[in-house]
Every structure is written in C-alpha cells, then in structure tokens.
N, C-alpha and C positions, 0 to 999 in steps of 0.2 A: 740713350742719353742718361738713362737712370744707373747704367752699370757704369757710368765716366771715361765713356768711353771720347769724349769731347774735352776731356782733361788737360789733357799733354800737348794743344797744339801751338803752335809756334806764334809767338805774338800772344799769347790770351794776357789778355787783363789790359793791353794796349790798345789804344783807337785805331781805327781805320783809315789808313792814307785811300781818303778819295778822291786824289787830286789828279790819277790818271785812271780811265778807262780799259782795262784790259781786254775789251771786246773791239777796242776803238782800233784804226791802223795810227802807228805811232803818229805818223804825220802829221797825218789830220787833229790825234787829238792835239799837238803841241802847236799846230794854228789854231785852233779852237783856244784854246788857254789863252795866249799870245793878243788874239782877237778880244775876248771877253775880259782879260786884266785891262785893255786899251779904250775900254768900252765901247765895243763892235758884237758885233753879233753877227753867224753867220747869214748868207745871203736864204737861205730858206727859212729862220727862225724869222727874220725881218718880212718875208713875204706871209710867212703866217699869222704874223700881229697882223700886218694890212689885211689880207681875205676877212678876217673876223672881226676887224674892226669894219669893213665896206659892207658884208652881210647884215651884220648888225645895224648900221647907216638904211641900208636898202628894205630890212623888214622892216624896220620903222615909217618909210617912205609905203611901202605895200599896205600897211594896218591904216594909215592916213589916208592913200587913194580909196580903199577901200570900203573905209567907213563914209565917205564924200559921192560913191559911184552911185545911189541912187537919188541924190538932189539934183540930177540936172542930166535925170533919163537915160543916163549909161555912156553922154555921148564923149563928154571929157574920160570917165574910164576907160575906155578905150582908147585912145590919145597915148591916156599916162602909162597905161598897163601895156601899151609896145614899147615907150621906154624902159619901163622897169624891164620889160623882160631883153631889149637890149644893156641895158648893165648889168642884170643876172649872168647874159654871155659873157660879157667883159670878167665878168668876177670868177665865173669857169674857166675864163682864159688861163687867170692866175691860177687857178687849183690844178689846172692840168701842168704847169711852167715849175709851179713848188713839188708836185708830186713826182717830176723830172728831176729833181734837183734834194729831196729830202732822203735823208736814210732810210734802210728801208722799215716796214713798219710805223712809219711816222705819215706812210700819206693819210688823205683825204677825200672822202666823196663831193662828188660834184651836186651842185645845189640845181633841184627840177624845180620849174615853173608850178604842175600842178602840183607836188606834193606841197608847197608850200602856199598854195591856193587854199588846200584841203584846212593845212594845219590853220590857216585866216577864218573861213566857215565855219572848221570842229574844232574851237580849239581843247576840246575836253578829249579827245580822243587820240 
C-alpha cells in the first residue's frame, strides 16, 4: 500500500455501487431489490423478526413462571413449564423451517429447554 501500489485502480476516488451483490445469483438479487423497493422482505428475513421476536416473548414468560414457581409448591410450575416447553418446540419448529429456507451462513441454532433453564438459575455465568 505504501509503494501505491493501490493507485491506479479503476473507479478510485468514486463511491461504490452497492446496489447489487455480486455474490448474490442475479435472480434472486433482482427480487430481492424488487421486494424491498415494495416493502417486502424476503420469506426468511420475515421468519427471523418472528423467531426473535417469540423467543424474546417466551424468555420473558419463563423469568415470570419462574420466579412465581415456589409460592405455590412447584405445582403450577410444572403446569406452565410443559407449556413453555411446548412453545419452545413450536418456536424450533420455525428455526428448523428458516434455517431451510435462509442463505447459507445465515442459519440459526435451535433453542434447548435446559440451557436456557441454566441461563434463569446462573444468570452470571
């Protein structure tokens, strides 16, 4: 860089047209573009606002049951913690349906009941 060797190249001093992806298949980026001037989004960007907006819903629901599960002997936590963990499925449903359907590199791990028990317990750790 220091001998200018970065001098001479074609475009310098001009902005960069980032308006296609050259990694992208034409196609696809020109619905993409098409979509988002229209304001759409594709079907996996939209499934990823939902996943993390529903996790987000559902840890707040687990920190709730959670701190309520020893006033009343465990017996209601038990109750609500087979739902939560049937919406936790629900909500892996979708992480497995997006991580089908996203580019690659853009999937997503699937959310476990106990790690995120752990993380309710420790949350320092």
């Amino acid at each position: 860089m220091e001998e200018g060797q970065f001098e001479n190249l074609p475009g310098k001093g001009r902005p960069l047209d980032l308006d296609s992806n050259p990694h992208v298949d034409p196609a696809e980026d020109t619905l993409y573009r098409i979509l988002s001037k229209n304001g759409f989004a594709p079907e996996w960007v939209e499934l990823n606002k939902d996943i993390r907006l529903q996790i987000a819903d559902w840890r707040k629901a687990l920190r709730s049951v959670w701190a309520r599960r020893s006033t009343d002997g465990g017996v209601k936590w038990k109750e609500e913690s087979t739902k939560l963990q049937e919406r936790l499925r629900d909500i892996n449903n979708k992480v497995f349906r997006y991580n089908l359907i996203a580019p690659f590199g853009r999937q997503m791990f699937g959310f476990k009941w106990e790690k995120e028990l752990q993380w309710i317990e420790h949350p320092d750790s």
